[in-house]
C-alpha positions as CSV (number, residue, x, y, z in Angstrom):
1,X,255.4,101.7,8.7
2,X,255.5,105.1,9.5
3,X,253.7,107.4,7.8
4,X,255.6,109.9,5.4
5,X,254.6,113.2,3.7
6,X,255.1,112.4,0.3
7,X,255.7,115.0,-2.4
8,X,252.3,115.3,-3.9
9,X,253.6,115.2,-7.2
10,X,250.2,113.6,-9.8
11,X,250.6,113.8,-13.3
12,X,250.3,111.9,-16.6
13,X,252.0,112.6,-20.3
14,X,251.5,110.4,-23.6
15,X,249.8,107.5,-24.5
16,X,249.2,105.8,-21.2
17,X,246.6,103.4,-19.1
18,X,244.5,105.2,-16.7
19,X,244.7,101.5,-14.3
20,X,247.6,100.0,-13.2
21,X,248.3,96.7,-14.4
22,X,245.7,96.8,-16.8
23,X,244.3,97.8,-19.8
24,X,248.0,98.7,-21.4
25,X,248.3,100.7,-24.9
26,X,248.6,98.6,-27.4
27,X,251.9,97.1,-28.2
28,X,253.1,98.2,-24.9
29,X,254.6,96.8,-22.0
30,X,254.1,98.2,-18.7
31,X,257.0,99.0,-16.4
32,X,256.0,100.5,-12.4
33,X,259.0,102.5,-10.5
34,X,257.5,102.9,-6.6
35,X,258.9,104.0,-3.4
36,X,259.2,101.4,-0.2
37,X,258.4,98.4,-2.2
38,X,255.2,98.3,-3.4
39,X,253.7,100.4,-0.8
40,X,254.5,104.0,-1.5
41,X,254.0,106.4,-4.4
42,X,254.4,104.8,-8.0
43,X,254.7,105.6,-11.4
44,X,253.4,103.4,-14.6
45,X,255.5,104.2,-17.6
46,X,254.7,102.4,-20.6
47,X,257.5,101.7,-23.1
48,X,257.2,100.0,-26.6
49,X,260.1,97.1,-26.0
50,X,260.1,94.9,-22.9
51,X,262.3,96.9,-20.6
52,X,264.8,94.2,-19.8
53,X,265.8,93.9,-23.3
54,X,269.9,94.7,-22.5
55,X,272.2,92.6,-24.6
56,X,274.7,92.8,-22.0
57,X,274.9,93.4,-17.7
58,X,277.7,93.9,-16.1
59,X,278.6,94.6,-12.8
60,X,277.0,94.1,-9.2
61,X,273.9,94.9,-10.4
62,X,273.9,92.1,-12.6
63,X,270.8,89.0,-11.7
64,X,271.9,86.2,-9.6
65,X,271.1,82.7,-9.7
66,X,272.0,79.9,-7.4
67,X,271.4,75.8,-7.5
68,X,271.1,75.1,-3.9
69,X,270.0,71.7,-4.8
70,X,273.7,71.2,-5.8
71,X,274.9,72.3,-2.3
72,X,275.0,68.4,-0.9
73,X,277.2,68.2,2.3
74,X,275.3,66.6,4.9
75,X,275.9,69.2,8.7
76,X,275.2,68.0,11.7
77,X,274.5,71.3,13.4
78,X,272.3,73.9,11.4
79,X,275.4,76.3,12.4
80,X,277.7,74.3,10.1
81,X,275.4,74.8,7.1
82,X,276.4,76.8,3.9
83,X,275.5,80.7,4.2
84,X,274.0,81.7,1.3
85,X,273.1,85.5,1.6
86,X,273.9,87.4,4.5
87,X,273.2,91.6,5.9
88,X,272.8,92.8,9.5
89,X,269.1,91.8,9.4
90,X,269.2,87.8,8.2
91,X,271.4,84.9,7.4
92,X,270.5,82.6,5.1
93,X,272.0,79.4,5.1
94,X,270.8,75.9,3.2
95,X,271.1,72.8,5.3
96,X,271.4,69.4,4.6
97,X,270.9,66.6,6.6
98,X,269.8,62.6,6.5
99,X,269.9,61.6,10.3
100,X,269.3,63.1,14.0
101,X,270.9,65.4,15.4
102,X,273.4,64.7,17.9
103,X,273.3,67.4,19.9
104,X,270.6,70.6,20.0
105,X,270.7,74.1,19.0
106,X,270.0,77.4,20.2
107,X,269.9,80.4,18.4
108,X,270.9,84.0,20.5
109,X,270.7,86.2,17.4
110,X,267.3,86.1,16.9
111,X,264.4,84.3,15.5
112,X,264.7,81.4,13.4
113,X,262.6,79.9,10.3
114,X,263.3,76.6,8.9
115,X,261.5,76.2,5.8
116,X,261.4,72.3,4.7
117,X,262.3,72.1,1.5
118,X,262.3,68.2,1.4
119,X,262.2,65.7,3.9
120,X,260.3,64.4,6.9
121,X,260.6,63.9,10.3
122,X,260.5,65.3,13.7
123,X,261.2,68.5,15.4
124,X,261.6,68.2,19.4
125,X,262.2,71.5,21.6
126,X,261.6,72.7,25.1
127,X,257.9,73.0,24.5
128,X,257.4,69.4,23.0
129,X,257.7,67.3,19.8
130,X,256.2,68.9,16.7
131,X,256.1,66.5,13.2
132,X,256.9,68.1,9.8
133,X,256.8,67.8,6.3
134,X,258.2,69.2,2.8
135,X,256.5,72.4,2.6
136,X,256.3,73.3,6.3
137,X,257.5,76.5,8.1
138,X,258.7,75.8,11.3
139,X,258.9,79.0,13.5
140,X,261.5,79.0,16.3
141,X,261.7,81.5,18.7
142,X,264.7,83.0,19.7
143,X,266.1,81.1,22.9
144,X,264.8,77.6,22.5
145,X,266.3,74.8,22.5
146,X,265.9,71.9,19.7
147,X,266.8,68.9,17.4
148,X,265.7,67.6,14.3
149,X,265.4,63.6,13.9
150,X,265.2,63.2,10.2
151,X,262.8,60.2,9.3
152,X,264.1,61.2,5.6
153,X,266.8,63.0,4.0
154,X,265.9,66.8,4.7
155,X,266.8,70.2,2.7
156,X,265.8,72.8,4.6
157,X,266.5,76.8,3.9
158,X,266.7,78.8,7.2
159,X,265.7,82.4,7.6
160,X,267.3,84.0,11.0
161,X,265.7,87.8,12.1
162,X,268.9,89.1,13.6
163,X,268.2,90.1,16.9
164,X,264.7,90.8,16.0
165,X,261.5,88.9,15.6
166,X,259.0,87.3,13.2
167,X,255.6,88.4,13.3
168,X,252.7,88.0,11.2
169,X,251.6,91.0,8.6
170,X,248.7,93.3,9.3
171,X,246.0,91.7,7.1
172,X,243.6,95.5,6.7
173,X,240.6,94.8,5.3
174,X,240.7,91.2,4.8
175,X,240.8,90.3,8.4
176,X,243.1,88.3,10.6
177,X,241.4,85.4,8.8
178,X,242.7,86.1,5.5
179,X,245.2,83.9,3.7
180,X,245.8,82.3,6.5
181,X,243.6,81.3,9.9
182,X,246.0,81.7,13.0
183,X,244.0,78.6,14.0
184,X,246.4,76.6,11.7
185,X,249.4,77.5,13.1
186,X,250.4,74.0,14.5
187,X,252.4,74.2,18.1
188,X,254.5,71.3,20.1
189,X,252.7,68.4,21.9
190,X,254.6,66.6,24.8
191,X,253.2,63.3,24.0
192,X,254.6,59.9,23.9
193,X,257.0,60.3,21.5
194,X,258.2,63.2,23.2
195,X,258.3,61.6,26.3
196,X,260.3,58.5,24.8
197,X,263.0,61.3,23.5
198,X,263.1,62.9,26.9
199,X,263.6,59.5,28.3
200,X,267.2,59.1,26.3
201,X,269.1,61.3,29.3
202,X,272.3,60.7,28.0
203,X,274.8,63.7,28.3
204,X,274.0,66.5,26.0
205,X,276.0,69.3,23.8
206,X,273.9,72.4,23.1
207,X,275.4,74.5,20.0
208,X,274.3,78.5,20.9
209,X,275.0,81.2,18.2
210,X,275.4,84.4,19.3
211,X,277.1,87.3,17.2
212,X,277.8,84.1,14.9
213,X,279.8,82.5,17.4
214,X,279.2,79.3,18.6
215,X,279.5,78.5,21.8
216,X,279.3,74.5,23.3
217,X,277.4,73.7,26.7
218,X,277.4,70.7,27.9
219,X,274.6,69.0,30.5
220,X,275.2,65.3,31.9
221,X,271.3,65.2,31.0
222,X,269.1,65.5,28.5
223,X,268.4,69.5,28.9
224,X,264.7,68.8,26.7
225,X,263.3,68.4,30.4
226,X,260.4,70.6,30.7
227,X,257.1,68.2,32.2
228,X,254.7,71.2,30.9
229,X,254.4,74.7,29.4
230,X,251.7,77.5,28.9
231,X,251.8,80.9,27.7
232,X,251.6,82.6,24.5
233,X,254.9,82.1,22.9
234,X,255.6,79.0,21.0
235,X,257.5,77.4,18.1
236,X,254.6,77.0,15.5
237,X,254.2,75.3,12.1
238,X,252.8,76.4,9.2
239,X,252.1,74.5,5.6
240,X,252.0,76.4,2.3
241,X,249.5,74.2,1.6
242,X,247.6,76.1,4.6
243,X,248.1,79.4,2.2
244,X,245.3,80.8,0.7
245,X,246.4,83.3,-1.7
246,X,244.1,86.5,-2.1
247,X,244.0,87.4,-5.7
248,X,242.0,89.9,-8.0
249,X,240.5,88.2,-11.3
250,X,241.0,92.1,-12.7
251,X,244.1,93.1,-11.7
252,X,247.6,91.5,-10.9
253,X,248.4,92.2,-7.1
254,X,251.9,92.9,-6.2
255,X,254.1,90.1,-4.6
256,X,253.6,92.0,-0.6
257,X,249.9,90.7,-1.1
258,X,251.8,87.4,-0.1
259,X,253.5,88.4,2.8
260,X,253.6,85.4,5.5
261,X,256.5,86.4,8.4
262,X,257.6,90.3,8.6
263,X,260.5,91.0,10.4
264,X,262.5,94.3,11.4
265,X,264.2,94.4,8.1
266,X,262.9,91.9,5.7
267,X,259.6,90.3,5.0
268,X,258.7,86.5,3.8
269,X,256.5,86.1,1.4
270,X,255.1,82.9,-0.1
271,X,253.9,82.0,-3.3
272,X,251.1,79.5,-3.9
273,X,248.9,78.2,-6.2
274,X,246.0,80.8,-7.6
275,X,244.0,81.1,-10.6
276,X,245.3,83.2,-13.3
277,X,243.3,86.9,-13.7
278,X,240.2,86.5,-16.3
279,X,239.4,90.0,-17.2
280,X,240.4,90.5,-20.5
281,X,242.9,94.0,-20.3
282,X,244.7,92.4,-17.2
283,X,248.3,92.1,-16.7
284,X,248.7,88.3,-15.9
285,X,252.2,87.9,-15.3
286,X,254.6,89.7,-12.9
287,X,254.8,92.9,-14.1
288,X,258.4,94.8,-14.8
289,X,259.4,97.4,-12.1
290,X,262.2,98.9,-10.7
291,X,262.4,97.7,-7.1
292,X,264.7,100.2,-5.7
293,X,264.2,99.8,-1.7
294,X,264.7,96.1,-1.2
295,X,267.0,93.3,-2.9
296,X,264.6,90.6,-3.7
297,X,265.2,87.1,-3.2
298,X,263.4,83.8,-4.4
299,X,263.9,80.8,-3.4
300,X,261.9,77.8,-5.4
301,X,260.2,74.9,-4.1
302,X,257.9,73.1,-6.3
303,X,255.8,73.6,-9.0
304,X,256.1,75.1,-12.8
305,X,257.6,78.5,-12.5
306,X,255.3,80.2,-14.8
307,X,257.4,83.6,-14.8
308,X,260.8,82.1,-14.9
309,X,262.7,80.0,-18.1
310,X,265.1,77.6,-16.9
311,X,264.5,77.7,-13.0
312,X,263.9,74.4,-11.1
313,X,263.3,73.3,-7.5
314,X,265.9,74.0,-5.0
315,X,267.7,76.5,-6.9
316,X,267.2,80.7,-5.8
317,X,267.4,83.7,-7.6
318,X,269.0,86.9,-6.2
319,X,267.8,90.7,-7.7
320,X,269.7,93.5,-5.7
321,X,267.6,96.5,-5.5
322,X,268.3,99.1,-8.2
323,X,267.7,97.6,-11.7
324,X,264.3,96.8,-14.4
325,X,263.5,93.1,-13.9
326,X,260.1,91.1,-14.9
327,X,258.9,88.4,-16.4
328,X,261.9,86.2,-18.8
329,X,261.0,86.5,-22.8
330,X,258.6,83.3,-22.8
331,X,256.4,84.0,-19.9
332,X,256.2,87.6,-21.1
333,X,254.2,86.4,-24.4
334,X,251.4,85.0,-22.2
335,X,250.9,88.7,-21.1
336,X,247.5,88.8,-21.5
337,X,246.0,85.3,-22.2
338,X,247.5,82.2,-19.8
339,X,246.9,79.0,-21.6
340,X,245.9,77.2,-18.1
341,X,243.5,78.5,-15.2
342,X,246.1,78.5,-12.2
343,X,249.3,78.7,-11.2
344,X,250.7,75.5,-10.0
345,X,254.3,77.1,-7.9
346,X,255.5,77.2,-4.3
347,X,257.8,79.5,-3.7
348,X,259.5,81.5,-0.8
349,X,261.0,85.4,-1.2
350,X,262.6,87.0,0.9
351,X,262.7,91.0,0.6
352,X,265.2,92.6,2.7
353,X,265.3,96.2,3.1
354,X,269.1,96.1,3.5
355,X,271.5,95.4,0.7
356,X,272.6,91.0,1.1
357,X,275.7,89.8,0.6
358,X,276.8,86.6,-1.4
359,X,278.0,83.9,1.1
360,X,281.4,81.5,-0.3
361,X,279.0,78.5,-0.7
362,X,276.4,80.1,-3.1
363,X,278.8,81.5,-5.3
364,X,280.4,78.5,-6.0
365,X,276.8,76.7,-7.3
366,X,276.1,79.8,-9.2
367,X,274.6,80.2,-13.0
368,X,276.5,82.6,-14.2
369,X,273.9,82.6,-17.4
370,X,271.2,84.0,-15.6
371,X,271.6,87.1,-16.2
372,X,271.3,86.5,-20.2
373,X,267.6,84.6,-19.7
374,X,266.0,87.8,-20.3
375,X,267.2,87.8,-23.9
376,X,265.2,87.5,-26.6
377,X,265.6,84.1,-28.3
């Protein structure tokens, strides 16, 4: 990120904390506005009513919330899948699917991230055969070639970096070691069951997307050829279970503490199971802020959803940037004491610098109620 010269405003008025995130005045609720995310200049104000309090939203501002789980048309081709949220800089789409493959894909727009959502299976690609689970990330690079064979019925969200790339985040001071090793980034074996798949050389459709257009090539072969590899680019896999949050026992660190994949114009962030802060004046639920320079998306996988009321697995909220948003009213009265030690949620967000458009599919699974689960009941 480049570096800016801020205005060096610093100031303070009222009855107010002198830490963020902790020690609030009494009978207050804390509410951050900052600039690029979480990662520029901020101010804490501190307001005696939670500040999501409205009694009505309207317009396209408002909260969205989708149940992808409800989106149950089994596709072929991971091109035929439902987009749900869209921009210059990613496509989101949820994909179903209970059996191989018939063909493979390519991807020319860019990078691509299947997160497994449920299901098993196998992954094969130019470089090998690569197994997978519910829970895994499986990192596709731009340009390669692959199929799933589905050993169970699969839901799997993708994440596409529009003609750009993932990357991991700069860790700082925690080292490249930190939430997660590199070391257990899992990549393609060409072992015997790849061999066996490489051995089925009937004629072949590839599916390539490019500008969103798909384009059909066909090979009398079986194009997943390759005898060897070696280099340093590779589709990888990645577990949240691998995730090892960082966390603060005194203070509630801000969601980009959890950043996974960064791409041009977006970032993926996962969420994982972590003790709960101890120290008595800490904030220990999301905290309300005005999140101004990116749309926030969430996407849940497992788990109890300790700052969300009536959120399940496979369904995904959508916050455009520009409005107050925290925790609903009954996480928000576990504020400062958390009747368990930990968290116990997997979760992906996605935060995308540019605004996202709502695809045909999602709107028609969408809970129009949302919107109303931050009132007080």
């Amino acid at each position: 990120m480049a570096t800016r010269n801020w205005i060096p405003v610093r100031g303070a008025q009222g009855t107010h904390s002198r830490q963020a995130h902790a020690d609030m005045p009494a009978g207050t609720y804390e509410r951050e506005i900052s600039k690029e995310g979480f990662f520029g200049p901020a101010a804490f104000l501190h307001h005696p009513r939670p500040p999501t309090g409205w009694t009505s939203f309207e317009g396209p501002l408002r909260p969205r919330a989708f149940d992808l789980a409800r989106l149950n048309e089994l596709q072929a081709s991971p091109w035929a899948a439902p987009v749900v949220l869209h921009n210059g800089a990613t496509e989101i789409r949820f994909w179903k699917l209970n059996q191989a493959m018939p063909g493979l894909a390519r991807n020319a727009d860019g990078d691509q991230l299947l997160f497994v959502h449920q299901g098993a299976g196998d992954l094969f690609c130019d470089y090998g055969r690569i197994a997978f689970v519910a829970g895994d990330y499986l990192y596709l690079p731009r340009g390669t070639m692959w199929r799933l064979a589905p050993a169970e019925s699969c839901a799997i969200l993708t994440i596409q970096a529009t003609n750009s790339h993932f990357t991991l985040p700069d860790k700082g001071l925690l080292g490249p070691h930190a939430i997660f090793d590199p070391a257990m980034l899992d990549t393609p074996v060409m072992d015997e069951a790849f061999r066996n798949h490489q051995a089925q050389d009937d004629e072949t459709a590839v599916a390539i997307k490019k500008r969103g257009q798909v384009s059909t090539v066909t090979y009398p072969y079986n194009p997943l050829d390759a005898v060897g590899w070696h280099g340093e680019l590779a589709p990888a896999r990645l577990n949240v279970s691998h995730i090892r949050p960082v966390v603060s026992h005194r203070y509630h660190l801000p969601p980009s503490a959890h950043t996974t994949f960064l791409a041009d114009r977006f970032v993926v962030c996962t969420f994982a199971p972590r003790p709960f802060e101890t120290d008595p004046g800490a904030l220990k639920v999301p905290f309300f802020h005005n999140n101004d320079d990116y749309d926030e998306v969430l996407f849940y996988h497992a788990g109890d959803f300790f700052s969300r009321d009536g959120i399940d697995a496979g369904m995904m909220t959508f916050h455009p940037s520009g409005f107050t948003h925290g925790p609903h009213p009954k996480a928000l009265k576990n504020m400062l004491s958390q009747p368990k030690p930990a968290t116990d949620e997997y979760a992906v967000m996605i935060d995308t610098r540019d605004p996202l458009e709502v695809g045909e599919a999602a709107g028609a699974v969408e809970n129009t109620a949302y919107v109303d689960s931050w009132k007080a009941r």
